[in-house]
C-alpha positions, 0 to 999 in steps of 0.5 A: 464478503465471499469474493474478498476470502477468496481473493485473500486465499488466492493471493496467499497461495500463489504469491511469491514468499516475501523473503525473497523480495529484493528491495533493489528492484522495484515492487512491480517487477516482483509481484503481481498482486498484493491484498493490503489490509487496512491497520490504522490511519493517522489524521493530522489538524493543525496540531493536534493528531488522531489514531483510527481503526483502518478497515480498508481492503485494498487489491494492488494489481500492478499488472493492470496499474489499479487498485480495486477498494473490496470493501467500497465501490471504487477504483484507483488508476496508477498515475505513475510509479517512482522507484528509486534504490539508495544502496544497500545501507540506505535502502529503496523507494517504492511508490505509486501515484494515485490521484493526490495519494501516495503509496508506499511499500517497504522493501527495506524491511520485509517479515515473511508473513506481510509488507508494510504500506502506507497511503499519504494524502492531504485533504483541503477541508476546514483547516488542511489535514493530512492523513497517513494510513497504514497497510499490511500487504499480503 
């Protein structure tokens, strides 16, 4: 718990400040680190749909290409990186490939204080669900 406090601390006092993010260029040339904290996850089954408290921690380290779970023991690889800029009316694509996941970023609409993330992936059990969880990065 300590390690996660201050990894948060950390990251707060030497990140760059999130008004200055430019959504034409990609999120990995501008940042180095981000702590993305877990909001909610959207779980899908057939039709029917389910909101849940999402308490993952997640420490983004573009530099290295992985993402480290603080609360869980594990760690994901980047398996690619895609970015895309659409113009300044339409906007960008920041993702990163994770072993059948995607991550989102939202350079397109940035507050000062965090930036938006989401995680997509499809779990093949029982009837096919799709899952969506929400992050809010610092």
């Amino acid at each position: 718990m300590i390690k996660i406090f201050f990894s948060i601390v950390f990251i707060l006092l030497t990140h760059n400040a999130f008004s200055e993010l430019r959504n034409s260029i990609p999120i990995w040339s501008q940042v180095t680190k981000l702590i993305c904290l877990g909001q909610y996850r959207i779980e899908c089954s057939n039709t029917t749909c389910s909101k849940k408290p999402l308490t993952a921690k997640w420490k983004v380290d573009f530099i290295n290409e992985k993402i480290n779970i603080l609360n869980f023991d594990y760690t994901y690889e980047f398996k690619g990186k895609y970015f895309k800029f659409y113009g300044k009316n339409i906007g960008s694509v920041n993702s990163i490939l994770l072993h059948g996941r995607v991550m989102e970023f939202d350079l397109d609409n940035v507050s000062n204080d965090y930036i938006n993330a989401t995680v997509v992936d499809a779990v093949f059990k029982e009837n096919k669900v799709i899952e969506g969880a929400f992050y809010k990065c610092y």
